[in-house]
MIDO-985601 format. One record per residue (C-alpha): residue in one letter; x, y, z. Coordinates in steps of 0.2 Angstrom, whole numbers, plus 5000, padded with zeros to 4 digits. Example, Ala and Ser with C-alpha at 12.3 -4.5 7.8 and 13.67 -1.06 7.14 Angstrom:
! MIDO-985601
A506249785039
S506849955036
This chain:
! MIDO-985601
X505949254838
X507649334841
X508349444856
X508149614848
X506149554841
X505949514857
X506649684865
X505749794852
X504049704857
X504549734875
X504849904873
X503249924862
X502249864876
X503049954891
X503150144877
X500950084877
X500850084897
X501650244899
X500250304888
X498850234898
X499550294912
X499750484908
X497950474902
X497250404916
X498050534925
X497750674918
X495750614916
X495750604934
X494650694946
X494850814958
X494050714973
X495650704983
X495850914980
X494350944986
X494550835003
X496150955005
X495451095002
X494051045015
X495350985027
X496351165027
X494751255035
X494951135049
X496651175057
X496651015068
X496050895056
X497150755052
X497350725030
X498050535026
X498450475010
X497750295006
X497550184992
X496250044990
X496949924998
X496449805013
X497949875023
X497050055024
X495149985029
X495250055049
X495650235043
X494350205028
X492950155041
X493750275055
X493250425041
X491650365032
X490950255047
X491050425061
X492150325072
X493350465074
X492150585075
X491250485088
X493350505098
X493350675096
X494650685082
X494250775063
X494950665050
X495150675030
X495550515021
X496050565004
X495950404993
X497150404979
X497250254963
X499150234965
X500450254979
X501650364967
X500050504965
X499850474986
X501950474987
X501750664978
X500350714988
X501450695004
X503150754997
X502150914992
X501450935011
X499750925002
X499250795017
X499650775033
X500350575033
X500250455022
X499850245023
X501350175016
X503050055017
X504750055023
X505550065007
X504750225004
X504950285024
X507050245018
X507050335003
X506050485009
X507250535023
X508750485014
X507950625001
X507850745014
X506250745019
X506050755038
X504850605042
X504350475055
X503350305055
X502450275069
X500950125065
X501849975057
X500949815053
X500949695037
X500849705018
X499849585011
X500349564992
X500049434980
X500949394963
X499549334952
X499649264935
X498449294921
X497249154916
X498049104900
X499849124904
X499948944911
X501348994925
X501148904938
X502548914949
X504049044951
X505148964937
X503948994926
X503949174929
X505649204917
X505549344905
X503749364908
X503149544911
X502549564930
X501749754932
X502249814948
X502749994955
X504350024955
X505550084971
X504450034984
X503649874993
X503149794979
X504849824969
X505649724984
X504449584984
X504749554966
X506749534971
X506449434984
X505349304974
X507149324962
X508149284975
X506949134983
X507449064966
X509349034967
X509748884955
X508948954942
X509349124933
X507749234934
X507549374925
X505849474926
X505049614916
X504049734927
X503249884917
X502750034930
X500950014931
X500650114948
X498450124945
X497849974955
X496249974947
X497249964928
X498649834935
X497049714939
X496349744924
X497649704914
X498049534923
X496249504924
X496049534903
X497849464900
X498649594893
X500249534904
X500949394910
X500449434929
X500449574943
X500749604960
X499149664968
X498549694987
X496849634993
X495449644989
X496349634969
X497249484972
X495749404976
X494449464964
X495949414950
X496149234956
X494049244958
X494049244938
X495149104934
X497049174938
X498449104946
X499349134963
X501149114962
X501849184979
X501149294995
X502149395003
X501949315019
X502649175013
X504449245014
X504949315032
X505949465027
X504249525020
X503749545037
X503349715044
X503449815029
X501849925033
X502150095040
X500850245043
X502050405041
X501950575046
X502950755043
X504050785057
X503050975055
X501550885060
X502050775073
X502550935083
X501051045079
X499450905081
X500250795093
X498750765103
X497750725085
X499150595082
X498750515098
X496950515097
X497250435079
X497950265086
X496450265098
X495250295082
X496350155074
X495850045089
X493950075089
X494050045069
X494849875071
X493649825084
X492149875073
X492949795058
X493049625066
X491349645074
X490549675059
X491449605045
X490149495041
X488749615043
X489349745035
X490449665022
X489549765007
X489649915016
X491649895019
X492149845003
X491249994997
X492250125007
X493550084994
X492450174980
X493450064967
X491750034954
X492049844956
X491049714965
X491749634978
X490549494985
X491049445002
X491149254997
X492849314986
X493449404998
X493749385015
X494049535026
X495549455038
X495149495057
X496249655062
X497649685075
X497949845087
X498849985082
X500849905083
X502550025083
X503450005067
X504849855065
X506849895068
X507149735057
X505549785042
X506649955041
X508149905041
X507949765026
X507149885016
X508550035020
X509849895015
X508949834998
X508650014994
X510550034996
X510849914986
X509749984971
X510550144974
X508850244979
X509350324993
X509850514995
X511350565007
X510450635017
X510250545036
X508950535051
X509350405066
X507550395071
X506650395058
X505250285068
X504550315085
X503550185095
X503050295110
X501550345102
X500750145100
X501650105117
X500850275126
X499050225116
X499150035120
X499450075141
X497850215139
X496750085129
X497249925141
X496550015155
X494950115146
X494549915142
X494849825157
């Protein structure tokens, strides 16, 4: 098979997913308008944007399990299928914050967009192979097709798996597939090569006969790369909500690693995602504290968002703020002594 046979299929495939994706979009519920809509009769609740992922459990269970009720604090999580649908809900003001990365935290102020991170903490991604594509290893991953999302966390995981690979001249297709629930199907049915999925995906994937390829922890300059964002119009008008957030945070982690076992079936279900998730495929890790957001996470993904050209002109030189963990943490320490 030539280049251009192979280009004309490529394209074929990638022309097929843009399909899929507006239909599922546009066949998608209104759930996450309604929570808003709820939300916006409350003047002191707190909306965040979340997608399934294991990264978003606390303020799953903080919401659905009454621990922030239980603290005094009204909160709406609006689950969304993809980060680009929760990346327009926050650009639009729709919700208050959003749970989300610091490629996005650099290319939302550099957009104008007046923002600040204030919970930082790990993404834990996967690249994943699909059963019958037989790669095994990162060399094997040339001319493949990946799905990822493009311009965010993800998008820089995939370059730094290139880079991890010097010697050799890696070149990877990554069609935008920005549903979770569709990118694990398609690895999991083989429709392509691999994906890069967070938990619980990754392991539900590997569960049914794929392959891992690389974690993200595996390469340091992944470190970091989770951030909880807010509008700089909330910060100022629900300060005190904020700060009882990272306390709610607190109280979610501790009842997460009491009960993980327990309660496993009950957790997993928060995320509303219509799969089974047994808790002998999927682990839920044991959660840290509320942590301020990394100077060296943000500053790796400013730079490689440079680099891509992502970034608006526009500037911001705090565009995270650690006072509100560091206040939460001396208040916390002492309630628990």
């Amino acid at each position: 098979m030539n280049n251009r046979q192979k280009n004309y299929i490529y394209l074929s495939f990638v022309a097929l997913l843009m399909v899929i994706a507006v239909l599922v979009y546009y066949s998608h519920n209104s759930h996450e308008d309604t929570i808003i809509e709820e939300a916006k009769i409350d003047s002191t609740a707190l909306t965040i944007a979340v997608v399934p992922s294991m990264e978003c459990l606390p303020f799953y269970v903080a919401d659905k399990c009454g621990i922030s009720d239980s603290l005094g604090l009204s909160l709406r999580v609006v689950p969304f299928s993809s980060s680009m649908d929760a990346d327009t809900a926050f650009v639009n003001h729709h919700v208050d914050g959003i749970a989300s990365d610091m490629v996005k935290l650099s290319i939302y102020q550099s957009n104008g967009d007046s923002v600040t991170g204030i919970i930082g903490g790990n993404w834990d991604l996967s690249l994943i192979t699909s059963r019958q594509s037989r790669i095994s290893d990162i060399k094997g991953l040339k001319e493949k097709v990946i799905s990822s999302t493009r311009n965010s966390v993800l998008d820089l995981f995939n370059d730094k798996i290139i880079s991890s690979n010097p010697k050799d001249t890696l070149v990877i297709n990554t069609p935008q597939i920005n549903s979770l629930n569709i990118r694990y199907n398609m690895v999991r049915q083989n429709q392509v090569d691999g994906g890069i999925l967070p938990e619980p995906y990754s392991s539900l994937c590997l569960s049914k006969g794929c392959h891992l390829i690389i974690k993200s922890k595996d390469i340091q300059e992944m470190s970091g790369m989770f951030v909880l964002i807010f509008n700089d119009s909330v910060i100022s008008h629900k300060e005190d909500e904020i700060k009882k957030l990272i306390k709610v945070y607190n109280a979610s982690v501790d009842f997460i690693n009491y009960h993980k076992k327990d309660y496993h079936k009950r957790f997993m279900s928060l995320f509303d995602i219509n799969i089974n998730i047994p808790d002998s495929i999927v682990e839920i890790p044991k959660f840290a504290y509320a942590s301020a957001p990394s100077d060296t996470a943000l500053n790796t993904a400013h730079q490689w968002a440079s680099g891509r050209k992502l970034l608006g002109k526009k500037t911001k030189s705090n565009i995270i703020n650690k006072d509100y963990v560091l206040f939460s943490d001396s208040i916390f320490n002492r309630v628990n002594q």
